[in-house]
RONU-253800 format. One record per residue (C-alpha): residue in one letter; y, z, x. Coordinates in Angstrom, 1 decimal. Layout:
! residues N
[rec "a" [Y Z X]] ...
***
This chain:
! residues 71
[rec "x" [0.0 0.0 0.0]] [rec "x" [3.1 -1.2 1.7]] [rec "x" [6.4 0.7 1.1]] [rec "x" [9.5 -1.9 0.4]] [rec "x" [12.5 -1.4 2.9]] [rec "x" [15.7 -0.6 0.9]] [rec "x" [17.8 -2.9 4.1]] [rec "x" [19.6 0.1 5.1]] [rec "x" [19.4 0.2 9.1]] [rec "x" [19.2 -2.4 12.3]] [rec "x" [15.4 -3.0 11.3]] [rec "x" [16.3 -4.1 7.2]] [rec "x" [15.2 -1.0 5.7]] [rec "x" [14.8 2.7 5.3]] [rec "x" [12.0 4.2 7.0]] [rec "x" [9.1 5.4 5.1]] [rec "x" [10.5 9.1 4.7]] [rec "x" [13.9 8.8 3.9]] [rec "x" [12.7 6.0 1.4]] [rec "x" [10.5 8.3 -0.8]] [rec "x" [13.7 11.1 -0.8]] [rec "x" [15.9 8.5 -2.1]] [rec "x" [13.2 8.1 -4.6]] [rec "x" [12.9 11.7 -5.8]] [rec "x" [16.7 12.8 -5.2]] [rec "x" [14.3 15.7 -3.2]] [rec "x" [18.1 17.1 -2.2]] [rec "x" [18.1 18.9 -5.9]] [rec "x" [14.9 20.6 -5.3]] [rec "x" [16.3 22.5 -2.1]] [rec "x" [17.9 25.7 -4.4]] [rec "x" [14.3 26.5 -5.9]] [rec "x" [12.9 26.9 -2.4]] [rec "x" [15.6 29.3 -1.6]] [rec "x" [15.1 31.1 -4.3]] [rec "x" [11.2 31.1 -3.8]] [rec "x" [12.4 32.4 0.1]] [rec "x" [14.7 35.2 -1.6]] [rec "x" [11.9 36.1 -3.7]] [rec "x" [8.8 36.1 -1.0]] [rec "x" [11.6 38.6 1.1]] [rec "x" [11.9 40.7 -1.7]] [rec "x" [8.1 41.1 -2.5]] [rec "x" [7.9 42.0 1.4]] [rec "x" [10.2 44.2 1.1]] [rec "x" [9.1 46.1 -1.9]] [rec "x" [5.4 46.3 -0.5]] [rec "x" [7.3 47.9 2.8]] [rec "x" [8.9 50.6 0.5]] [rec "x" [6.1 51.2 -1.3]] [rec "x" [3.7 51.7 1.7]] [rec "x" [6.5 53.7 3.1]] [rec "x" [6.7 55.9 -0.3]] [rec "x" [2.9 56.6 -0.5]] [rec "x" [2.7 57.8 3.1]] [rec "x" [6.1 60.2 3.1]] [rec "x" [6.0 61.0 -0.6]] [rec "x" [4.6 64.1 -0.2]] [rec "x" [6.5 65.0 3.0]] [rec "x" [9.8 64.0 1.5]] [rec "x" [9.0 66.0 -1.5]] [rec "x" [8.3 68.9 0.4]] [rec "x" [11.6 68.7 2.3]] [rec "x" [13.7 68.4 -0.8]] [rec "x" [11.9 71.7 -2.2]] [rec "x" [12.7 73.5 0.7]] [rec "x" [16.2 72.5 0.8]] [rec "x" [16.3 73.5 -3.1]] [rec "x" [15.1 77.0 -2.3]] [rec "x" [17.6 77.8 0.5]] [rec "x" [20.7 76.5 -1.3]] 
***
C-alpha cells in the first residue's frame, strides 16, 4: 500500500509520518495525553501517601495523643 505525497518538500511530497498527522489533525489529541500524564502523577502520588499513611498511621496518631495530654 503506497502512501500518496501531498508535494510539500524538495522530493514532491510529505513523508510518510507527517502525512498521516495531516490526516488525523493528531495536534488536537495532545491535551488528552496531558491530562492522562496529570492523572498517572496523581494516582502515583496518592499510592505514595497512602503507603506512607499505613506505615506512620499509628505513630502519627500516637504523637498527636501525646501532645493532646501535655497541652
Amino acid at each position: 500500500m503506497a502512501i500518496r505525497p501531498l508535494g510539500n518538500n524538495k522530493s514532491g511530497g510529505l513523508r510518510n509520518m507527517e502525512y498521516i498527522k495531516a490526516i488525523l489533525a493528531l495536534r488536537g489529541y495532545r491535551r488528552g495525553q496531558t491530562m492522562t500524564e496529570y492523572a498517572l502523577i496523581l494516582a502515583a502520588v496518592a499510592v505514595v501517601v497512602f503507603a506512607g499513611y499505613q506505615l506512620l498511621g499509628t505513630d502519627i496518631n500516637t504523637l498527636l495523643s501525646s501532645v493532646d495530654t501535655k497541652l
